[in-house]
C-alpha positions in Angstrom: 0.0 0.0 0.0 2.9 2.5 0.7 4.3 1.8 -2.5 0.9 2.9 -4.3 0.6 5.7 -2.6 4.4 7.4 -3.5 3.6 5.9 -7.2 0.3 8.0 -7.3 2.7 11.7 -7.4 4.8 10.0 -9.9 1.7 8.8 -12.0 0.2 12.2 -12.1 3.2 14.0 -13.1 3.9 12.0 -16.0 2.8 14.2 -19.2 0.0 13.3 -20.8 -0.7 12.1 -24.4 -2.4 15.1 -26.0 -6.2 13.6 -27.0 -6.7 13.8 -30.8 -10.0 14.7 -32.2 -11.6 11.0 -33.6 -12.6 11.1 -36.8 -16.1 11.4 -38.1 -17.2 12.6 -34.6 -18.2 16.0 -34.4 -17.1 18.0 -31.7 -19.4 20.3 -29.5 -18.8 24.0 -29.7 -18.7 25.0 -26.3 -19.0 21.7 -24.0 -18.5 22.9 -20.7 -21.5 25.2 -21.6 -23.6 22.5 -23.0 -22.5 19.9 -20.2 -23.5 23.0 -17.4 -27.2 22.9 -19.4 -28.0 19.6 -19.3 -27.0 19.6 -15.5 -29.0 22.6 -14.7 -32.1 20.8 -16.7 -31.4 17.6 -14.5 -31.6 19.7 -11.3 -34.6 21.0 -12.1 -36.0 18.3 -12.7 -34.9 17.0 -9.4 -36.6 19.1 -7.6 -39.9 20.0 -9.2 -40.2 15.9 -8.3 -38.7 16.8 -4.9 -42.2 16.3 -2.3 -41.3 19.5 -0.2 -41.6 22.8 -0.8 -38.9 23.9 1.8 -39.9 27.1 2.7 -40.7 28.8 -0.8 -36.9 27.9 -1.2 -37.4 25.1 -3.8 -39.5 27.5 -6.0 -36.5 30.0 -5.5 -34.1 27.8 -6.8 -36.1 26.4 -10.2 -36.4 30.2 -11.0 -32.5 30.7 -10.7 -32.3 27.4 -12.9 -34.5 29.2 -15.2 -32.4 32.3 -15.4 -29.2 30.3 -15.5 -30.0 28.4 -18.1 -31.5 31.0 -20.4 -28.1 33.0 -19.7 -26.6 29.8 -20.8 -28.6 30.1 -23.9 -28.2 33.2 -25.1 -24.2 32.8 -24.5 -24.8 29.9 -27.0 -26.5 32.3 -29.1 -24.4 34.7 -28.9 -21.6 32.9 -30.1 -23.3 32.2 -33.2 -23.6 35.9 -34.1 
């Protein structure tokens, strides 16, 4: 076990094979953008299903999803301009 855990420094400092793009497969735009959407549209679909209301608080929070994601949105758009 002590030998794995003075490898693990050594593993992570090893350089790291730069990832080519595969072939045929087309690459999203803007994926950490896209990837914080679908997130956001899981949460809220976590709690609209959630039985409590917690105070008003749960409301809150699917309106800030709402906003978020239309921000999201319109950076997407934007981009496209």
């Amino acid at each position: 076990m002590l030998t794995a855990v003075l490898a693990l420094p050594l593993a992570a400092a090893q350089p790291r094979q730069p990832t080519r793009p595969t072939p045929g497969v087309v690459q999203e735009p803007h994926p950490e953008i896209n990837a914080a959407i679908r997130a956001l549209e899981a949460a809220r679909l976590h709690l609209q299903r959630a039985a409590h209301d917690f105070g008003g608080h749960r409301v809150k929070a699917i309106r800030a999803i709402d906003a978020a994601l239309m921000q999201l949105r319109l950076a997407l758009k934007y981009d496209k301009e």
